[in-house]
Biopython code that builds the backbone (N, CA, C, O; Angstrom):
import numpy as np
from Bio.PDB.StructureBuilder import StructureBuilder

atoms = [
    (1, "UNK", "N", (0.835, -1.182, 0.000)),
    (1, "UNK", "CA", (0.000, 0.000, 0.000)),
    (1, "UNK", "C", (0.881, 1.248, 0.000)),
    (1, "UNK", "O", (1.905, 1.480, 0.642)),
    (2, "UNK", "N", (0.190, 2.017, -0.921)),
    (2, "UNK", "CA", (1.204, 3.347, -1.005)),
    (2, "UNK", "C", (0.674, 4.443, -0.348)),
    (2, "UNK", "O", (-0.166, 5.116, -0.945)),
    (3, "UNK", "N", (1.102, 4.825, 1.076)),
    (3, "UNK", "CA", (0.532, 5.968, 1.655)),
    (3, "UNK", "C", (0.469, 7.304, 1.023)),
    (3, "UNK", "O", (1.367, 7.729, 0.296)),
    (4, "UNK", "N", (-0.845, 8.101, 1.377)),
    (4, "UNK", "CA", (-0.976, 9.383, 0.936)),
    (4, "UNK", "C", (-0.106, 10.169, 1.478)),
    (4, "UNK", "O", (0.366, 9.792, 2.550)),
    (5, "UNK", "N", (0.368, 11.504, 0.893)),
    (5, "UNK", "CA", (1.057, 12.312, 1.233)),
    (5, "UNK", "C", (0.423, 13.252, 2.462)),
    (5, "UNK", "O", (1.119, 14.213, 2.789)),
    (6, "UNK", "N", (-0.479, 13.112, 2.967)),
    (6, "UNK", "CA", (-0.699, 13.767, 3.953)),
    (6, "UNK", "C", (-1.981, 12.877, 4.869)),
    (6, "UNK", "O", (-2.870, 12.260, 4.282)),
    (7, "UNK", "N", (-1.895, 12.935, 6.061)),
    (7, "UNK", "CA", (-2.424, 12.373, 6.796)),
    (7, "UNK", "C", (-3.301, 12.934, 7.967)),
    (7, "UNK", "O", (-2.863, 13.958, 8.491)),
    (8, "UNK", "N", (-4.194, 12.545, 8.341)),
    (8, "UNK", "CA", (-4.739, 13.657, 9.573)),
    (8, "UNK", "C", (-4.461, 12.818, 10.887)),
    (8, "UNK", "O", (-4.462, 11.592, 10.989)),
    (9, "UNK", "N", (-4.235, 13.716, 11.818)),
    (9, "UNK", "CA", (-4.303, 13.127, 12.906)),
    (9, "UNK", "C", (-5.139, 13.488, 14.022)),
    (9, "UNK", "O", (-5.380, 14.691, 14.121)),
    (10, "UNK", "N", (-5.765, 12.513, 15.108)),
    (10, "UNK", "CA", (-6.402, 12.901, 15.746)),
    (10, "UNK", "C", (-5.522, 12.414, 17.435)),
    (10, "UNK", "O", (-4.648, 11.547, 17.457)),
    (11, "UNK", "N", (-5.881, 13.000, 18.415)),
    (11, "UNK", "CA", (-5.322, 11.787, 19.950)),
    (11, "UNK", "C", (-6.476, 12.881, 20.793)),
    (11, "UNK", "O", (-6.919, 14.029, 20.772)),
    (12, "UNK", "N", (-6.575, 11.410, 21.609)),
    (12, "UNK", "CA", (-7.478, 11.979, 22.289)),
    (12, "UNK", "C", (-7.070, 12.976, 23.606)),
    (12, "UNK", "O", (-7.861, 13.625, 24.290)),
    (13, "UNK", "N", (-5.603, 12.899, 23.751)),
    (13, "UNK", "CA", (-5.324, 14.075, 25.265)),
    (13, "UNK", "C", (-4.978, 15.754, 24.289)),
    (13, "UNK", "O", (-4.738, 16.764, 24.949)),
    (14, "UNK", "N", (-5.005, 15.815, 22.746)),
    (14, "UNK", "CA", (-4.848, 16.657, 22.116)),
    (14, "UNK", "C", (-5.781, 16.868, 21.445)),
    (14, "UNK", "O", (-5.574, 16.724, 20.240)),
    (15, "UNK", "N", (-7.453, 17.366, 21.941)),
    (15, "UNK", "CA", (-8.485, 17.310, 21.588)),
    (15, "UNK", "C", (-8.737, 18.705, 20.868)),
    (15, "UNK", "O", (-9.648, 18.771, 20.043)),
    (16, "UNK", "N", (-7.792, 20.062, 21.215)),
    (16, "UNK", "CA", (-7.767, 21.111, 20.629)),
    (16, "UNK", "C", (-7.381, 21.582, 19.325)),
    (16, "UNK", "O", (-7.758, 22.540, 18.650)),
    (17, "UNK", "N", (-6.093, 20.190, 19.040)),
    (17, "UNK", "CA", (-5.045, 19.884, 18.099)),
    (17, "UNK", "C", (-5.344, 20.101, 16.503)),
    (17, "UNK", "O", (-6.572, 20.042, 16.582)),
    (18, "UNK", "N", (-5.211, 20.209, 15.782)),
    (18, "UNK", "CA", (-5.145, 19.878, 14.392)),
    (18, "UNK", "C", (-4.187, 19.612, 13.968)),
    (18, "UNK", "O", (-3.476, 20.561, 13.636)),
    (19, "UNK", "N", (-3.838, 18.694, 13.827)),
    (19, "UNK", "CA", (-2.313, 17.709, 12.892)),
    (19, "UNK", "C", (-2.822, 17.446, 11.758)),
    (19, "UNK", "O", (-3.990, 17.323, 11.391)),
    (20, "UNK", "N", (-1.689, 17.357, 11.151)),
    (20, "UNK", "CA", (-1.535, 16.999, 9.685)),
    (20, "UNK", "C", (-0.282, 16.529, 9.486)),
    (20, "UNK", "O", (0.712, 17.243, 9.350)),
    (21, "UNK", "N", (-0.310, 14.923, 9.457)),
    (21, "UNK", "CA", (1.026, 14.215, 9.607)),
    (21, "UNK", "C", (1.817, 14.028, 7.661)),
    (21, "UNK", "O", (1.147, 13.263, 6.968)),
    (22, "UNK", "N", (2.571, 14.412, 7.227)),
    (22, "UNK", "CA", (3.725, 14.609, 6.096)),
    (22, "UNK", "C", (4.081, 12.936, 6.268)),
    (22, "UNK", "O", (4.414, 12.306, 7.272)),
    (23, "UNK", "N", (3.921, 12.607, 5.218)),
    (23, "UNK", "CA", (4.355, 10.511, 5.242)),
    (23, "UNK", "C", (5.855, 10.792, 4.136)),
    (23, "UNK", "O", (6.721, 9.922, 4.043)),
    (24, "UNK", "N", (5.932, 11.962, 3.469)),
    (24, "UNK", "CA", (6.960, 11.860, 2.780)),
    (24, "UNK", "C", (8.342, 12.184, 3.306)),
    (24, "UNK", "O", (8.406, 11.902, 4.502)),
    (25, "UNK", "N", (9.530, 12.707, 2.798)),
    (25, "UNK", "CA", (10.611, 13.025, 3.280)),
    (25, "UNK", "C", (10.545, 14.578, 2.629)),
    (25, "UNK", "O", (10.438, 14.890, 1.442)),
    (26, "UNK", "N", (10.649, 15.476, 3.861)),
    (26, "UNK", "CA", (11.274, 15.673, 5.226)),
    (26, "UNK", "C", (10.000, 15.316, 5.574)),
    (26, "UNK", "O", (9.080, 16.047, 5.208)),
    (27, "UNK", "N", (9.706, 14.049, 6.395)),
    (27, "UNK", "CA", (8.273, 13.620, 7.459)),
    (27, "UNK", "C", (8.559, 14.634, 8.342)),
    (27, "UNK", "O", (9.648, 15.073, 8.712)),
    (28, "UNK", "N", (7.308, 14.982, 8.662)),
    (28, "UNK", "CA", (7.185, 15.851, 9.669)),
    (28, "UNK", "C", (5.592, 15.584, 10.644)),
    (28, "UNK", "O", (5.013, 14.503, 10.533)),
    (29, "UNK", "N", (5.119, 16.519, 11.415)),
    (29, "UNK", "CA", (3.663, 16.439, 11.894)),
    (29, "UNK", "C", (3.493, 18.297, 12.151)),
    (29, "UNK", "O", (4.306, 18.988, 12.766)),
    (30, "UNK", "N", (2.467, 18.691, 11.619)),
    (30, "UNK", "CA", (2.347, 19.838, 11.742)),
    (30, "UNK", "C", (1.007, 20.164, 12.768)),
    (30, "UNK", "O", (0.195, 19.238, 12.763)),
    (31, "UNK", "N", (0.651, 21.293, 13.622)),
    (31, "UNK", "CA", (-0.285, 21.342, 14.646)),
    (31, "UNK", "C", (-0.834, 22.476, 13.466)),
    (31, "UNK", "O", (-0.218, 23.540, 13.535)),
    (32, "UNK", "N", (-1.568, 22.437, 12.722)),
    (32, "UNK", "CA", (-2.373, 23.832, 12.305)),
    (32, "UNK", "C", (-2.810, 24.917, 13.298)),
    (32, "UNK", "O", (-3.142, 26.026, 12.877)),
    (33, "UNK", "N", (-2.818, 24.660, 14.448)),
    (33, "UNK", "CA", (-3.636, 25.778, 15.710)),
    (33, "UNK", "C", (-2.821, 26.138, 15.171)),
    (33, "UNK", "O", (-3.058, 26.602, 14.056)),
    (34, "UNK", "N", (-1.072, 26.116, 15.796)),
    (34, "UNK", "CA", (0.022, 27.338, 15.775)),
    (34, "UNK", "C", (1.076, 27.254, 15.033)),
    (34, "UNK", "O", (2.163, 27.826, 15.103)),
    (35, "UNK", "N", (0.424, 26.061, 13.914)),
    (35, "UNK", "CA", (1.755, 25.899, 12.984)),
    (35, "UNK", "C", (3.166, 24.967, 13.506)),
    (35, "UNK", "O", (3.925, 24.381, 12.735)),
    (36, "UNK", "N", (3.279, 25.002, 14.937)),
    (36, "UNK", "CA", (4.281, 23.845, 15.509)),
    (36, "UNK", "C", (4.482, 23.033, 14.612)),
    (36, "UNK", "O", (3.456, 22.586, 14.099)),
    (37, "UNK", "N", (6.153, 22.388, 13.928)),
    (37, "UNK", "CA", (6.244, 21.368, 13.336)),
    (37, "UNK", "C", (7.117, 20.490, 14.137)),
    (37, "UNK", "O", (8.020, 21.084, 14.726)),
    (38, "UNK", "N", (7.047, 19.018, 14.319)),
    (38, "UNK", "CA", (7.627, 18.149, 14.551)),
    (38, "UNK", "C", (7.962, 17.500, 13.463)),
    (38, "UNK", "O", (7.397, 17.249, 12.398)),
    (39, "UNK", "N", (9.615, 17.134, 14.211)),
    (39, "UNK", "CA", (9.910, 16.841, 12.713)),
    (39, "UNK", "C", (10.171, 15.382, 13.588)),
    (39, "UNK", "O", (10.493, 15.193, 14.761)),
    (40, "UNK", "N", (9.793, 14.170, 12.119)),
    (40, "UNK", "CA", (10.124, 12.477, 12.132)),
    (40, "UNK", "C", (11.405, 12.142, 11.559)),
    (40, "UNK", "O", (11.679, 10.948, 11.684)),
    (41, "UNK", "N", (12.403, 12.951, 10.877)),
    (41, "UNK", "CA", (13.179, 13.123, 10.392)),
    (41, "UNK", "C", (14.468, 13.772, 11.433)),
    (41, "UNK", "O", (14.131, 14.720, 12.143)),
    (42, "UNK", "N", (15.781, 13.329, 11.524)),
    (42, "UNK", "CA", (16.848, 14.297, 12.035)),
    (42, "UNK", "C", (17.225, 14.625, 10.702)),
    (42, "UNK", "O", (17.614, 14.005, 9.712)),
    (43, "UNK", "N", (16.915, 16.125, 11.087)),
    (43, "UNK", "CA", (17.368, 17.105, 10.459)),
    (43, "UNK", "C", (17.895, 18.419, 10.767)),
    (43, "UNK", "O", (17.397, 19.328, 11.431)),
    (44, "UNK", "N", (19.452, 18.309, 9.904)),
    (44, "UNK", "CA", (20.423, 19.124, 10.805)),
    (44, "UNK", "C", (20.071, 20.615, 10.107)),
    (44, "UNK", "O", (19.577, 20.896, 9.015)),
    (45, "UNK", "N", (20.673, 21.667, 11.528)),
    (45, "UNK", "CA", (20.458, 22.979, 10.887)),
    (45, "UNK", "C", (20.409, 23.417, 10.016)),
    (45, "UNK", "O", (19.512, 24.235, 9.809)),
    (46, "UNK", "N", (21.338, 23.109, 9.049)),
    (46, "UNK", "CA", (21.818, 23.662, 7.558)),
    (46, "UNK", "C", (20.519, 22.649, 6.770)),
    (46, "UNK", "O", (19.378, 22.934, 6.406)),
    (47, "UNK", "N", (20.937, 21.983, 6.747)),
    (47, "UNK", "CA", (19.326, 21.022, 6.265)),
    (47, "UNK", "C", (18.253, 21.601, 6.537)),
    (47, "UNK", "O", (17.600, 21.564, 5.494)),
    (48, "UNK", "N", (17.522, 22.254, 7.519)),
    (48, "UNK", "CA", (16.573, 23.129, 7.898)),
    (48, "UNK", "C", (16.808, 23.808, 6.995)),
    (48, "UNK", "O", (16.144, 23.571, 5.986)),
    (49, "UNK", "N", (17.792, 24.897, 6.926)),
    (49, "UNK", "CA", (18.034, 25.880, 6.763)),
    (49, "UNK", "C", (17.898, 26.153, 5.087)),
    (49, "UNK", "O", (17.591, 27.276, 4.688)),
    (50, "UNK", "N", (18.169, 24.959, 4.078)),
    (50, "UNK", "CA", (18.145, 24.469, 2.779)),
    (50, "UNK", "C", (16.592, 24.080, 2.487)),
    (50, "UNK", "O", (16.199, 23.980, 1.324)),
    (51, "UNK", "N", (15.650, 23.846, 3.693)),
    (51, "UNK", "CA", (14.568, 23.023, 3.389)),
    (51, "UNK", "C", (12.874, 24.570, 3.725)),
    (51, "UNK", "O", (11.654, 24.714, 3.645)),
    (52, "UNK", "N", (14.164, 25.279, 4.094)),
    (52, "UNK", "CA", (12.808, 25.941, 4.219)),
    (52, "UNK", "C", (11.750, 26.548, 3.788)),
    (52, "UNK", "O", (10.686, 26.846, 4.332)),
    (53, "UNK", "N", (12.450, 26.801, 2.029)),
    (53, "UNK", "CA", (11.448, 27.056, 1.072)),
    (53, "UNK", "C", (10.333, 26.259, 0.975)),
    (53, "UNK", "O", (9.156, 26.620, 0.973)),
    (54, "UNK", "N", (11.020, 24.581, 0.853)),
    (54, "UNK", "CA", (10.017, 23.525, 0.488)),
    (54, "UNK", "C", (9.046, 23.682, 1.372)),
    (54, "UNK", "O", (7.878, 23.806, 1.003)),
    (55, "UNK", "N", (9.513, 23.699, 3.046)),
    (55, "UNK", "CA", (8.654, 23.802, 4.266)),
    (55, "UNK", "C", (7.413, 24.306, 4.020)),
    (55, "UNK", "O", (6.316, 23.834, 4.318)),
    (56, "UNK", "N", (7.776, 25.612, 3.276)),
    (56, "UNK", "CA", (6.918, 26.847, 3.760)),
    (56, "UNK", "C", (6.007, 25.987, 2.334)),
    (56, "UNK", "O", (4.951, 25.633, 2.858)),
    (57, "UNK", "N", (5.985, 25.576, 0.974)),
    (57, "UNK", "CA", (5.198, 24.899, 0.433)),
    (57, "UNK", "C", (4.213, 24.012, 0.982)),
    (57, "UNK", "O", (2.989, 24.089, 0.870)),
    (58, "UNK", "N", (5.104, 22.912, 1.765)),
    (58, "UNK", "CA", (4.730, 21.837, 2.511)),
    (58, "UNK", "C", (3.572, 22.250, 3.300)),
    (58, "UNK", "O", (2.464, 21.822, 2.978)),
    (59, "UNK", "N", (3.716, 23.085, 4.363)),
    (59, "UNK", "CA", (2.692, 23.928, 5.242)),
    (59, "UNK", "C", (1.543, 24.441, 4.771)),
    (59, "UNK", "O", (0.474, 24.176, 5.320)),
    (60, "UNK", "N", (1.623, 25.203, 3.743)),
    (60, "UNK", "CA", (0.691, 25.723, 2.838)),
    (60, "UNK", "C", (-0.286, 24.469, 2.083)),
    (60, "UNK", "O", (-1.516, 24.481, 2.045)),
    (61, "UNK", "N", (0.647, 23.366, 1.484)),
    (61, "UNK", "CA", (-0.174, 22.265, 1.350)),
    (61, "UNK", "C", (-0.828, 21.677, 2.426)),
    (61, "UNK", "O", (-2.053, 21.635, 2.311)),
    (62, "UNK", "N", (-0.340, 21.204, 3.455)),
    (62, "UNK", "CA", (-1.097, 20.664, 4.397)),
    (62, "UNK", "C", (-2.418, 21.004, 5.381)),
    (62, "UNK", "O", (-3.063, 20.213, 6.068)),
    (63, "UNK", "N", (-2.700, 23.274, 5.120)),
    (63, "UNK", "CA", (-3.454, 23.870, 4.900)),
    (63, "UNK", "C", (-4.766, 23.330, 4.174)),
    (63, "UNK", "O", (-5.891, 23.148, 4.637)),
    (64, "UNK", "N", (-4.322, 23.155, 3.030)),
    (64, "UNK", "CA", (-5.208, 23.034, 1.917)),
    (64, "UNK", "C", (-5.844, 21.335, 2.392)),
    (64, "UNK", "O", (-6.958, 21.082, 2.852)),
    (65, "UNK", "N", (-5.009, 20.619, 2.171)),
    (65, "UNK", "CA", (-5.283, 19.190, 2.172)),
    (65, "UNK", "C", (-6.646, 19.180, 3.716)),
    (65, "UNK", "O", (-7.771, 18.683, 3.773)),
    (66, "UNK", "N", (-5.871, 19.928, 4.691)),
    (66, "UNK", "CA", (-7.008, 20.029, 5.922)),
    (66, "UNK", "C", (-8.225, 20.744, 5.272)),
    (66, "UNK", "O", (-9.214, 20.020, 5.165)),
    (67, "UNK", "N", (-8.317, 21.637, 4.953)),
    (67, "UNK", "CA", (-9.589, 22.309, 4.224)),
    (67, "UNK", "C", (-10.480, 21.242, 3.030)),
    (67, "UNK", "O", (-11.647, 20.987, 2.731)),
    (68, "UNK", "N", (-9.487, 20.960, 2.730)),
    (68, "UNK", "CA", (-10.254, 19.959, 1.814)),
    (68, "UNK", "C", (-11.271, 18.746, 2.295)),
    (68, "UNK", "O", (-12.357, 18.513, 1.763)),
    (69, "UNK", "N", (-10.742, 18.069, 3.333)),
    (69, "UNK", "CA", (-11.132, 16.806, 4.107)),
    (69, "UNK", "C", (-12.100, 17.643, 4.972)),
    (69, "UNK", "O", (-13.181, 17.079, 4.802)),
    (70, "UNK", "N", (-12.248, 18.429, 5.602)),
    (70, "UNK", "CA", (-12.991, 19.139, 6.717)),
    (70, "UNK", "C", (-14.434, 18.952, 5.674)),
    (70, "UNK", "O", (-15.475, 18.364, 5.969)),
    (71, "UNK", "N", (-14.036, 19.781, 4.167)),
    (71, "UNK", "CA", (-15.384, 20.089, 3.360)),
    (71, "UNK", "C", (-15.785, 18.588, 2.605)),
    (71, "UNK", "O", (-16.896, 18.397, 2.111)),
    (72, "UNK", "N", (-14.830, 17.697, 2.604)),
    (72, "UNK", "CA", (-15.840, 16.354, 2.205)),
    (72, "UNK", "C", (-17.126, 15.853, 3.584)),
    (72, "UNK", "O", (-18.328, 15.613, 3.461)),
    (73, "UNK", "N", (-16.389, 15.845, 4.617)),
    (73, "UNK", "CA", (-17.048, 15.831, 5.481)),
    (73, "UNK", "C", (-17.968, 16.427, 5.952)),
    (73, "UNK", "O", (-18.751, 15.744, 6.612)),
    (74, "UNK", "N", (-18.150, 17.374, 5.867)),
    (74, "UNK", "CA", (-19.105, 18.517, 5.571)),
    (74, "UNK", "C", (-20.322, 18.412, 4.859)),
    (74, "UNK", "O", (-21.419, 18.643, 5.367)),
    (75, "UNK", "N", (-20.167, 18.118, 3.868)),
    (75, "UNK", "CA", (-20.796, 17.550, 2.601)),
    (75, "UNK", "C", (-21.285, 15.825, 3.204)),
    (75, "UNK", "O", (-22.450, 15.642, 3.557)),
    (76, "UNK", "N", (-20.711, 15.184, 3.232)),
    (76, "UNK", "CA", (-21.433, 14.256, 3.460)),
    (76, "UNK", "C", (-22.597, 13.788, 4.293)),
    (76, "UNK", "O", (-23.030, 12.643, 4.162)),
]
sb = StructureBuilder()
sb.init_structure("model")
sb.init_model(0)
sb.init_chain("A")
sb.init_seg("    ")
for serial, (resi, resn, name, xyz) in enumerate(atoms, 1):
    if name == "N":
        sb.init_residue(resn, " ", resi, " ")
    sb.init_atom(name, np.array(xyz, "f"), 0.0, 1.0, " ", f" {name:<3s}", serial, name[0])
structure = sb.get_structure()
């Protein structure tokens, strides 16, 4: 099975939360409340520092991908 590029997450002691877990490389987990990223990946400063254009893509997608799933649901 080939995982989707973005994932939602839910836990139940982070009931305020909005995650949006990244299955690709740089994996990450993002909190939409405040944008917090955890990264699944060690990744060194300069690596950050090289990745942050993509990031700021990445984020912006994972935006969207949440908006998207919220309105299927919605709809259904």
């Amino acid at each position: 099975m080939e995982l989707p590029k973005f994932i939602m997450g839910d836990h139940a002691d982070l009931q305020d939360e909005i995650l949006v877990i990244h299955t690709e490389f740089p994996r990450f987990i993002i909190n939409l409340v405040n944008d917090q990223v955890y990264w699944m990946e060690d990744i060194a400063d300069e690596e950050e520092d090289q990745l942050a254009e993509e990031m700021a893509k990445l984020i912006e997608q994972a935006g969207i991908f949440y908006d998207e799933q919220v309105k299927r649901y919605e709809e259904d």
